[in-house]
N, C-alpha and C positions, 0 to 999 in steps of 0.2 A: 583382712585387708590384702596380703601378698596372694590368698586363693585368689579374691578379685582380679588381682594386676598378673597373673597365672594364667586366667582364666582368658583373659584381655590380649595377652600377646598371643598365646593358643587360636583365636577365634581371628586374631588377624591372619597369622603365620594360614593358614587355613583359605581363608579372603583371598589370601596375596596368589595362593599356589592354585587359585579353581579360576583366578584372572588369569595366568600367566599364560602367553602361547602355548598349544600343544608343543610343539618341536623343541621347547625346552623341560619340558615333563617326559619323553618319553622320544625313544629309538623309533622310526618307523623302517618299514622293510616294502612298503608297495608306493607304487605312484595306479592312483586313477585318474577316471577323465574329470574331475572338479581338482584335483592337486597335483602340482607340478612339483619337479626338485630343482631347487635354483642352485647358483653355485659354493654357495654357503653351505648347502644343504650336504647330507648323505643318507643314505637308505642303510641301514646296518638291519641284517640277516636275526631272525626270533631268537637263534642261538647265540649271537653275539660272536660270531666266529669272522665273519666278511661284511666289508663294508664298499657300497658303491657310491662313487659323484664323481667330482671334476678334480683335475689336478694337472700340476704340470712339472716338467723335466727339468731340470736344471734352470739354465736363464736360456730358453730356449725362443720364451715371447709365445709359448704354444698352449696350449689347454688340449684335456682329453676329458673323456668320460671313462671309468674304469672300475675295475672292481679288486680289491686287495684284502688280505689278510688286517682282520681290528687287532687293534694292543700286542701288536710286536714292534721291537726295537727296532729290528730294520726293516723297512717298507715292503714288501713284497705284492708286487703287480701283478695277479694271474689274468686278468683279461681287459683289454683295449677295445671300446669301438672305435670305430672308423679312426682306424691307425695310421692308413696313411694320408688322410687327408683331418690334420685335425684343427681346432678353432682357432681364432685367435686368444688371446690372451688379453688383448685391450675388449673385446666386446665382453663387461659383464652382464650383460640381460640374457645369454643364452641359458635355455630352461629345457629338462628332459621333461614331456609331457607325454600323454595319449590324445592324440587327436581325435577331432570329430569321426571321425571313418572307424576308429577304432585301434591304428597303429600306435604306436610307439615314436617320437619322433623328439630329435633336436632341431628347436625354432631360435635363432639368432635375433638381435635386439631389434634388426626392424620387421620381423614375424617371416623371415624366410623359414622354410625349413631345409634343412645341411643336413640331416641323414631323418633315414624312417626305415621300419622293418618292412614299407610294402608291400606288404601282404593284402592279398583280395577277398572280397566276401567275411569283411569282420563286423560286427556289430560293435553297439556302445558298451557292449558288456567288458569290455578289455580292461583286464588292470597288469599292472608289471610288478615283479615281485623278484627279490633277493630271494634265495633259496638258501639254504644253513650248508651246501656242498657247495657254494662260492657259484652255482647256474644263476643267474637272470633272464627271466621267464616272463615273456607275453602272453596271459591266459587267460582265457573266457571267465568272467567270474563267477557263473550258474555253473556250469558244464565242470571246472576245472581242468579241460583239455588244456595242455599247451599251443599255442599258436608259432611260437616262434623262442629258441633260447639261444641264450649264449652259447654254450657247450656245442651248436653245429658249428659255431665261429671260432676253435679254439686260437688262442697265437702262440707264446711260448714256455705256456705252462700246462703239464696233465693232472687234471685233477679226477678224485675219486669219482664214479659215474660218466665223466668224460669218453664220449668214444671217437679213435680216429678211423679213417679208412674212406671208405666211397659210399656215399647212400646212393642206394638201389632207386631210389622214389623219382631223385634226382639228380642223379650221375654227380653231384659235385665234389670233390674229394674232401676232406677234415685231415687235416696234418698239423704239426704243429713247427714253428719257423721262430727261431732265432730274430733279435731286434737288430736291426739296421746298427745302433750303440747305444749306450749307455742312456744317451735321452733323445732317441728317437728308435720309438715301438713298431715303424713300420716293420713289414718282413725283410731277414737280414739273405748274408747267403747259403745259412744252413736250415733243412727242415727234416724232417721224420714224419715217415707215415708208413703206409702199407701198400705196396706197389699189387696191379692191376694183372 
């Protein structure tokens, strides 16, 4: 009789976990173009090292999108997008997706979209992905070229792989700049890079 009733919780226990959302079974680390990351959500890196989504500063009424160090005590922000200009904090329908074109983009609750990587000439093959060095990366999903990553955007942290200085391709510099204070990540008045 107790194998029975053994057997009975096992085969639900079982049942219950093959219903349950993926996103409570398991860490995901990519957004493609059928999955978005809402603000619930976070992408946490294969290694378990960085985790990216939404978050905000103090009581500042602001939202960012970001990427920080998982399972440490105190929070540590290595990358901000769109820093200085960031969401509000009352819209919660804003969603990190891939659009149709193939970018990368944040669309706000009545489908505007408020940042994209812009990039031309992309196909649907785009997916974004946490990388285990704390990069978030736009990449072709065949190819595995990069298309766009965080790491040319650093702000005020160097991470391993990170490189600062000027890219040659396109003159734009990579430095890295101190936060405006404590809860607001735009660029402050100090930065470091590699002078021309």
């Amino acid at each position: 009789m107790n194998l029975h009733i053994s057997s009975a919780i096992l085969s639900s226990f079982f049942l219950l976990y093959n219903l349950m959302p993926s996103e409570f079974c398991s860490a995901i680390d990519a957004i493609t173009p059928t999955q978005v990351l809402k603000q619930e959500q976070t992408l946490t890196s294969s290694g378990q090292t960085f985790e990216l989504g939404f978050f905000s500063l103090g009581n500042s009424g602001k939202n960012y999108v970001g990427v920080w160090y998982k399972d440490i005590s105190v929070p540590t922000i290595v990358w901000v997008a769109k820093e200085e200009t960031p969401l509000s904090a009352l819209d919660s329908s804003v969603v990190l997706t891939i659009g149709s074109d193939g970018n990368m983009m944040l669309v706000d609750g009545k489908q505007n979209s408020v940042w994209s990587t812009n990039l031309s000439s992309l196909s649907n093959n785009s997916m974004a992905v946490l990388l285990d060095d704390g990069n978030f990366v736009l990449k072709d999903s065949i190819s595995g070229v990069f298309l766009w990553q965080s790491f040319d955007y650093p702000c005020d942290t160097f991470l391993p792989n990170m490189k600062i200085g000027m890219n040659i391709k396109t003159g734009e510099r990579r430095s890295l700049a101190s936060w405006q204070t404590e809860d607001d990540p735009s660029p402050g008045k100090f930065s470091v890079g590699v002078a021309a």
